[in-house]
C-alpha positions in Angstrom: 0.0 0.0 0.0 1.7 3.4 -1.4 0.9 6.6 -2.5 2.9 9.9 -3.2 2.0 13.6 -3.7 3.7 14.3 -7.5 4.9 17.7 -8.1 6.1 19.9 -11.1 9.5 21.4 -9.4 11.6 24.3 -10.3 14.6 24.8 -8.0 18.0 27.2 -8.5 21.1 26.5 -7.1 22.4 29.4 -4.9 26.2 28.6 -4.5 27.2 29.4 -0.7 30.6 30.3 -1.9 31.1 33.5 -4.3 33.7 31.5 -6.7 31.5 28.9 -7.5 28.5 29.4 -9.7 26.3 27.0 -11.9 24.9 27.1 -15.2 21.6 26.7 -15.5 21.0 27.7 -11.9 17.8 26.8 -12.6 16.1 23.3 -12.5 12.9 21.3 -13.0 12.2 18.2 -11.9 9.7 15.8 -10.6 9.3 15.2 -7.0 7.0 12.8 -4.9 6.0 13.4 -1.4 5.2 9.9 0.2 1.5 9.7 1.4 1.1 9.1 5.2 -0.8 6.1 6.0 -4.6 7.4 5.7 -5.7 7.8 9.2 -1.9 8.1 10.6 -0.4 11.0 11.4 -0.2 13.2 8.4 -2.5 11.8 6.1 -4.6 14.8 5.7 -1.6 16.5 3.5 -4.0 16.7 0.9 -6.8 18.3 2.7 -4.4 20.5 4.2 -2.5 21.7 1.0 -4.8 21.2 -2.1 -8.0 22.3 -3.6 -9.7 21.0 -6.3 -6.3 19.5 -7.5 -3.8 22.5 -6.9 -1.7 23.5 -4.2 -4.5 26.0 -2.2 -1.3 27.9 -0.8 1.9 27.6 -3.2 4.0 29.9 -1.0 4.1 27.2 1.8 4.1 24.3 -0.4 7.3 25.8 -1.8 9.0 26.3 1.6 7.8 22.8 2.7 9.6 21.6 -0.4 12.6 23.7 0.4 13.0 23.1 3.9 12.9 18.7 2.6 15.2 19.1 -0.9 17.6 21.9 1.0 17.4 24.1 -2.2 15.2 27.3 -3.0 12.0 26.0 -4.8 10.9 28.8 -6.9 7.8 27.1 -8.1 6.0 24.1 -7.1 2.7 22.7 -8.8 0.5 19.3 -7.9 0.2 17.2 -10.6 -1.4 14.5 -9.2 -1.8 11.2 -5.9 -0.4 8.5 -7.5 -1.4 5.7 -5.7 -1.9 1.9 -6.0 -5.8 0.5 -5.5 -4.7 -0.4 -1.9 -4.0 3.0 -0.9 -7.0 4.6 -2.5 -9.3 1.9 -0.7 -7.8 2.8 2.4 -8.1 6.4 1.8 -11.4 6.5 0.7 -12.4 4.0 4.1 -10.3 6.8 6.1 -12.1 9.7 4.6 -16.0 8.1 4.7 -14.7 7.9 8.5 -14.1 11.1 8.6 -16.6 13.0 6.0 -17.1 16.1 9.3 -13.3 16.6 8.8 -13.8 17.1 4.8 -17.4 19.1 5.2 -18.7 17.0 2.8 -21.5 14.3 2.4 -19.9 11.5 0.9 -16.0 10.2 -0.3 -16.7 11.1 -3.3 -17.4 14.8 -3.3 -14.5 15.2 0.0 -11.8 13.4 -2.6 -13.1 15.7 -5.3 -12.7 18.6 -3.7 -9.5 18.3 -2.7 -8.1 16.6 -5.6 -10.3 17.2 -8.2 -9.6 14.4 -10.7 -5.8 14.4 -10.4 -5.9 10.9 -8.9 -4.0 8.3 -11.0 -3.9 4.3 -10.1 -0.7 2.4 -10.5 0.6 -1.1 -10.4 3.0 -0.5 -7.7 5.1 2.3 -6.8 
């Protein structure tokens, strides 16, 4: 059972030293933020940090990412939870558990607005 947050990344490289530079000093990448455990500590990242399948507050998604890859992220955008069926059951069991927490009638419409449709099932991670 796995699941990860997939971002869009761009990142520079701000050499500490005033001989050294880089060219590009800009970067972009993909990163993946492991999903918590739905129902474990941290597993409402998504209901904390995403709205209808975009980060609700880039700014503190960036330093988040920052703070984790130890380089300036310029800009940061949520492409999708990729997870495997496992996960998703799990999740959805969580959140139908939970709908007060999601202000929301059903799984459905609480996973909807939150992640709008960016929510794409792998074989394995």
């Amino acid at each position: 059972m796995e699941a990860a947050y997939v971002a869009r990344l761009r990142f520079r490289l701000a050499p500490d030293e005033g001989r050294v530079s880089v060219d590009p000093a800009t970067f972009e990448t993909t990163g993946f933020w492991r999903a918590a455990e739905p129902g474990s500590d941290g597993w409402l990242f998504f209901r904390d940090h995403c709205w209808r399948g975009e980060f609700n507050e880039p700014r503190h998604v960036r330093t988040l990412l920052s703070v984790a890859l130890g380089v300036p992220v310029e800009d940061a955008t949520f492409s999708e939870l990729r997870t495997d069926e496992a996960y998703l059951e799990a999740l959805r069991a969580a959140v139908g558990e939970h709908l007060d927490l999601f202000n929301a009638d059903s799984t459905g419409e609480a996973l909807s607005k939150y992640l709008g449709s960016s929510v794409h099932v792998v074989d394995g991670l």
